[in-house]
N, C-alpha and C positions, 0 to 999 in steps of 0.2 A: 685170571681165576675162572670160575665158574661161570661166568658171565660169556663164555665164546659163547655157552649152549643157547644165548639168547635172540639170536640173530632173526629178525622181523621174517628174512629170506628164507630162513629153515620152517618156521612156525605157519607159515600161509596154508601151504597145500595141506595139512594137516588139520585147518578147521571142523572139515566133520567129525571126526574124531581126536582125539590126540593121543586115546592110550596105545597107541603103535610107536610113538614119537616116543612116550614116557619111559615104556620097556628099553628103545634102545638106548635110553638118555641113563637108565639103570647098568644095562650090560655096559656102558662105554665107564660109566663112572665106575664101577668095581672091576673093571681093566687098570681102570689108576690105578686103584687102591690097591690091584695085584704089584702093578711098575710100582706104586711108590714103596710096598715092601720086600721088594727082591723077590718075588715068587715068578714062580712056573706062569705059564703064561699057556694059553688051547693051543696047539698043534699045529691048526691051523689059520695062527692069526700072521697078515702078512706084514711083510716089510716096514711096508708103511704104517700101518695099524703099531708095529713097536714102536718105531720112530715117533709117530704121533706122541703114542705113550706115555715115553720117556721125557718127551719135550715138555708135553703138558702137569706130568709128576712133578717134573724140578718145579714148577710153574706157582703149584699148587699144594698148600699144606695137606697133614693127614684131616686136619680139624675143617678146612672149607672142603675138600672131600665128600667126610662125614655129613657133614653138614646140606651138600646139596643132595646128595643122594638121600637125607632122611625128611627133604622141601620135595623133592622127587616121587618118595613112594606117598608121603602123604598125599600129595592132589591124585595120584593114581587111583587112590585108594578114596578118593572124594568122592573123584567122577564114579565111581564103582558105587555111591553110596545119590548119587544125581547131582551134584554140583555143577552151576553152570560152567560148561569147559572153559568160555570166554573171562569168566572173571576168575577161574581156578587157575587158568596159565596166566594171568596177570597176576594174583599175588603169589605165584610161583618166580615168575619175571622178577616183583620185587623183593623178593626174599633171597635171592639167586643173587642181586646185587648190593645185597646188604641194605635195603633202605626198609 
């Protein structure tokens, strides 16, 4: 489910900031939600990007979806407001894994 986007590996280089990381964690999640409801898809997304898609839509309901991209825009919307980033993507982390 939602828990690939958690990978220690991904989240490092993006200490000083994170809302670079958030936006794409946003576009990539409403790319699901396009695969997981038959829609049209940008023009220019490739191959792999459907593929991914599609693997990860089966993967994934509408509801954990929903659900991470709305753990998603909130800490974006934290850090926008001063939340410490270190402890915003940690309970982003654990909300992302259902605890």
């Amino acid at each position: 489910g939602p828990a690939v986007f958690m990978a220690r590996s991904l989240l490092d280089p993006w200490r000083a900031d994170y809302r670079p990381l958030l936006t794409c964690w946003l576009y990539y999640l409403n790319f699901l939600l396009e695969e997981k409801a038959g829609g049209a898809h940008a023009p220019d997304a490739s191959p792999e990007s459907l593929h991914w898609a599609k693997e990860m839509a089966e993967k994934c309901s509408f509801e954990q979806i929903s659900e991470a991209l709305e753990a998603v825009e909130q800490v974006r919307q934290g850090l926008d407001q001063n939340w410490h980033p270190q402890l915003a993507l940690e309970k982003l982390c654990l909300r992302l894994s259902g605890k």
